[in-house]
Structures are given as C-alpha cells and as structure tokens.
C-alpha positions in Angstrom: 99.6 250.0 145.1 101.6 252.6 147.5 99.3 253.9 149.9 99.8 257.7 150.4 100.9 259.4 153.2 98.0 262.2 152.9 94.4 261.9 153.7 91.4 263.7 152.6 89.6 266.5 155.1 85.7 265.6 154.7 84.5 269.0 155.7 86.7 271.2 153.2 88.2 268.4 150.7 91.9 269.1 150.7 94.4 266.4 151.6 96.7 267.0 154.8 99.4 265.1 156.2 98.0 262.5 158.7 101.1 260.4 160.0 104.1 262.4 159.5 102.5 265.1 161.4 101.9 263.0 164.2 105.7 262.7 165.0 106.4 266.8 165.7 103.0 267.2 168.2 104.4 267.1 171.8 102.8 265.4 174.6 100.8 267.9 176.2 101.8 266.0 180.1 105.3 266.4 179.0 104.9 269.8 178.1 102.9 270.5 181.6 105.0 269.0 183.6 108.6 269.3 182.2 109.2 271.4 179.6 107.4 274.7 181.6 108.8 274.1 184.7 112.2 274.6 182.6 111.0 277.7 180.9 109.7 279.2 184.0 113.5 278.2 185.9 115.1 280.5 182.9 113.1 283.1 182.8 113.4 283.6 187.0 117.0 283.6 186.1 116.6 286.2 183.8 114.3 288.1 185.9 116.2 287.6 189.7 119.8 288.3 188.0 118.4 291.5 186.3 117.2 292.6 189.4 120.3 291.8 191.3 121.9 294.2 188.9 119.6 297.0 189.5 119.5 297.0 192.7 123.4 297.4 192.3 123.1 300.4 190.1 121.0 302.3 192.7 123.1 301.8 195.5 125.8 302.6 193.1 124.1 306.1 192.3 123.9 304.6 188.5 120.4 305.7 188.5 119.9 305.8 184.4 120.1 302.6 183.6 118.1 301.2 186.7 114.3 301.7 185.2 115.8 300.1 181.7 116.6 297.2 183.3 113.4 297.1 185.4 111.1 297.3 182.3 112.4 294.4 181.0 113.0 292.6 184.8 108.9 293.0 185.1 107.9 291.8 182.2 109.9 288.7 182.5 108.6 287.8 185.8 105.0 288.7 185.1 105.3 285.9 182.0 106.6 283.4 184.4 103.9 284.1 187.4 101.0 284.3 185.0 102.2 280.3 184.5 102.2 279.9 187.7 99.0 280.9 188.4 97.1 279.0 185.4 98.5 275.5 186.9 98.1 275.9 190.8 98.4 272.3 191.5 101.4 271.6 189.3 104.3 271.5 192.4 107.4 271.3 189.3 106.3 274.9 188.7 107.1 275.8 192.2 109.9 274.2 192.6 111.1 276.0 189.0 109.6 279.1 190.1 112.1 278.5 193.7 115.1 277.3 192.2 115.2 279.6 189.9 115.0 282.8 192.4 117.8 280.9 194.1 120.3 280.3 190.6 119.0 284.0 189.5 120.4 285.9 192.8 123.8 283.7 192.3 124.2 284.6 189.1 123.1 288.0 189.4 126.2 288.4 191.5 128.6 286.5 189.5 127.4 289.2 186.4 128.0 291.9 189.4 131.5 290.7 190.3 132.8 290.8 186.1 131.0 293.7 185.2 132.8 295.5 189.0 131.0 298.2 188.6 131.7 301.5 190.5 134.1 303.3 192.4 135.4 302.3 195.6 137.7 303.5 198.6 140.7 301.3 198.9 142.1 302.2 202.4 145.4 300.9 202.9 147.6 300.8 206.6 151.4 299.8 206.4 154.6 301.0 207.9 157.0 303.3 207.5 159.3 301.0 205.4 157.3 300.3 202.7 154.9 303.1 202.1 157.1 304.9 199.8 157.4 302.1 197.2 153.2 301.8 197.7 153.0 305.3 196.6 155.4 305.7 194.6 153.4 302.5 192.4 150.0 304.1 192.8 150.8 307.6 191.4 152.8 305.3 188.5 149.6 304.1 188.0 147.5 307.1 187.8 145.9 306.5 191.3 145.3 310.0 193.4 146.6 309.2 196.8 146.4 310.8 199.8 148.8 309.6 203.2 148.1 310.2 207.0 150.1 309.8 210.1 148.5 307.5 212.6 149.4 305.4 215.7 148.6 302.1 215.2 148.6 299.1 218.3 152.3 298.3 217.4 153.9 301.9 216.7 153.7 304.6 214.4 152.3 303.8 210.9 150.8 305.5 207.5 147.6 305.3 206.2 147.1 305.4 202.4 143.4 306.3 201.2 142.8 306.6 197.1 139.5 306.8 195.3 140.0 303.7 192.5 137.7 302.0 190.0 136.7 298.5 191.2 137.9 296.9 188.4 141.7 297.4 189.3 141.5 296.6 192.8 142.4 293.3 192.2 146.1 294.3 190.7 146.6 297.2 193.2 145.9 294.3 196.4 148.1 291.7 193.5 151.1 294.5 194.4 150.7 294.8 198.0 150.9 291.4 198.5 154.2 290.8 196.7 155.3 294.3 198.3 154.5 294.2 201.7 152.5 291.0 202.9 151.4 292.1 206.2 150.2 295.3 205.0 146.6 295.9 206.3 144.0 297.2 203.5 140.0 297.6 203.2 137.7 298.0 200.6 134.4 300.1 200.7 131.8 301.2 198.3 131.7 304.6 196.9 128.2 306.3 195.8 129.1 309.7 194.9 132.4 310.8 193.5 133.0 314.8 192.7 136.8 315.7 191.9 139.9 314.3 192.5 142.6 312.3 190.5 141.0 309.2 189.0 142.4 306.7 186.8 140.3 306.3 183.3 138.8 303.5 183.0 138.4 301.6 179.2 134.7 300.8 178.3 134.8 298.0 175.4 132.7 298.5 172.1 129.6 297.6 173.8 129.8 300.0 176.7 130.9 302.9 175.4 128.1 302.5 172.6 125.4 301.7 175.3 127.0 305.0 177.9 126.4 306.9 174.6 122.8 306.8 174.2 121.5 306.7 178.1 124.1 309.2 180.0 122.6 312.2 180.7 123.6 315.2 178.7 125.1 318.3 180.5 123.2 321.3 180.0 125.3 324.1 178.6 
C-alpha cells in the first residue's frame, strides 16, 4: 500500500502536507546570516544613490522634486537600520550596511552623470583664428553666446562664455576638439538661470509626464 504524503493534525483533524513542505522552509542561519546582509546591501543602494540625487537637485535649485525623493530615501534606510539594530552582533550586516553606502554613493553618481542634470557655464578661451568658426557653430546650434577681448600669457585672445544644458556639453567640447585642439575651455555649475538664449532641451515620455505633475504652476 502507497503511503501518503499528508498527515493528520491531532489537535484540529485535517491532513497537511508534512514532507513536501519541508523542502520550501529556509534555514533560518542562512537567512540571518546571508540572505539579510544581501537585502540590507540593496536597499543602502537604493537609499545612498537616492540621496546622492537629492542632494544634486538642491544644489541644482531643483527644489520640487527633492522632498519626493527624500520620503522614499527615509523610509528605505529606516527598513534597513531597524535590521541592523535587531542583530547587533551579526558583523555580515555591517559590512552590508558599509558596502552598501559605499556602491550607493558610486552609483548615485553614475545615475547623476546620465540623467546630466542642469544648466552649466561652458567658458571657452581660443585665439583669434578660430573663434569665428566656434561661434559661428554655437549659434548654428542654438547656443546664446557672448565674446570678450582679453590678453592672455601668449598674446591677445577671445573668450567665449554661453549658458548650455549639461547634456550637450559633451558634443560642443566633441567640436572643439576636432576644431581647435589647444583651445582652453571650463565647465561650471549653474543654480539659477533668468533670460537669455537657451537651447531646448527634449524630455522623453517619462520626464515630460513626471515635469507635468510636480512643476510648479505660475500664478496668473
């Protein structure tokens, strides 16, 4: 006779699974020791990237969507501290808790460097010869530009200053280079911006959809 795979509960009388259950319980050790320590590693990922980004935003004067991403930055960490806490003499959930800060600020830069948010100054320092064809490409482009005369250590030269979003500074430096190679240029951050000749830049699906809802409405 087959024996069956169910057995009978003496306190209530209904038949459970006894064997086949056995096989989907997880160790409790290997749940303490590794499978935590992972969770806690992710979620300071989550929560040191996030605030990598934040900070970011406010010294980007992109103030809006700084307590968004703070709400969400909190709760994340206060999950993966309350672990922490509970199992004091558990040393993987340090090192999780560590290593993950550490992966978190990396990547929260890396997410920083794609998303190149903001506005910067791209000042720009070249000679005579070839500042024509240098602003002749930027106001092709739809880049305000403004020129200055300056003495430089070797002679007379101009100094190009335009107001440019982020994101195309790698193409505009991509052209210098093949135009002039020895032409000097610097990059600063930008807070504020009022006026002036910008170049639009193209928000994807996502963007545009999420600038819709949390940008601040003009009052008429």
């Amino acid at each position: 006779m087959q024996e069956s795979p169910y057995s009978t509960d003496k306190n209530s009388g209904t038949k459970v699974r006894g064997e086949k259950l056995s096989f989907f319980v997880i160790n409790p050790e290997l749940y303490r020791r590794v499978i935590l320590p992972i969770l806690i590693f992710f979620a300071r990922i989550c929560d040191v990237s996030m605030e990598t980004i934040r900070v970011i935003y406010i010294t980007r004067g992109i103030n809006y969507r700084a307590p968004i991403i703070a709400f969400f930055e909190i709760v994340i960490w206060l999950l993966a501290i309350e672990v922490v806490m509970n199992d004091l003499s558990n040393i993987a959930n340090f090192l999780a808790f560590a290593f993950g800060f550490a992966m978190g600020t990396y990547i929260g830069l890396v997410i920083e460097e794609k998303l190149s948010i903001g506005m910067v100054i791209l000042r720009i320092v070249t000679t005579e010869d070839s500042t024509e064809e240098i602003i002749s490409y930027m106001r092709s482009e739809n880049f305000g530009v403004t020129t200055i005369d300056a003495t430089g250590s070797r002679g007379n030269v101009r100094m190009i200053l335009s107001l440019v979003n982020r994101v195309d500074v790698p193409r505009i430096t991509a052209h210098l280079q093949s135009a002039n190679p020895h032409a000097f240029y610097s990059v600063e951050d930008v807070r504020y911006v009022n006026e002036g000749i910008f170049r639009p830049k193209k928000p994807n699906a996502i963007t545009g959809l999420f600038h819709s809802f949390i940008r601040p409405r003009k009052k008429k």
